[in-house]
C-alpha angles and dihedrals in degrees: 000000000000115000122049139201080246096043090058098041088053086054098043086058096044092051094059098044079052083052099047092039090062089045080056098051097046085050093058092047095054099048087041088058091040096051088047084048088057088049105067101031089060092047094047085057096044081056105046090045087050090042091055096045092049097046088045090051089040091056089053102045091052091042082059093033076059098043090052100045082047088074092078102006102057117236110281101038081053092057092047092049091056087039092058087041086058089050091050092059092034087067091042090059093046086050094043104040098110096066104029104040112022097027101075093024081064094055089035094064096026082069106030091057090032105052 
């Protein structure tokens, strides 16, 4: 005969470790995505926060930068002129955006959701 008291209770067995293997599984899906979730919502807020206090420091150090050309500029000459310099690096970063920009976004995120 082929199947046994013993034979069904062994698969029995096997079939809910199978069972809680999968629920275990699922569990440590779950908890990976939300860990990567937490990621990189965590680094999208470090940004913006670094971003704001960088643009707000930025906007006071060209507003001296301004005050202090104007001396022998004039003041409104002195304004253009940090304007245009603004303009000059504006058009750096756009031809430069590959490698500066998504380029390490790209890494950033390759290894944040694949590890």
């Amino acid at each position: 005969m082929l199947s046994s008291d013993k034979n069904v209770e062994t698969i029995g067995r096997m079939a809910a470790v199978l069972l809680r293997y999968l629920q275990l599984q699922g569990e440590s899906l779950k908890l990976g995505t939300i860990d990567k979730l937490v990621r990189l919502i965590t680094a999208a807020v470090l940004a913006f926060v670094v971003f704001m206090l960088v643009s707000a420091i930025g906007i006071m150090l060209s507003i001296a930068f301004a005050c202090w050309i104007a001396r022998w500029t004039g003041t409104p000459l002195a304004f253009v002129l940090v304007a245009a310099a603004y303009l000059g690096i504006i058009i750096v970063v756009v031809t430069h955006r590959r490698q500066w920009i998504e380029g390490p976004l790209v890494r950033f995120l390759t290894q944040t959701l694949l590890s």
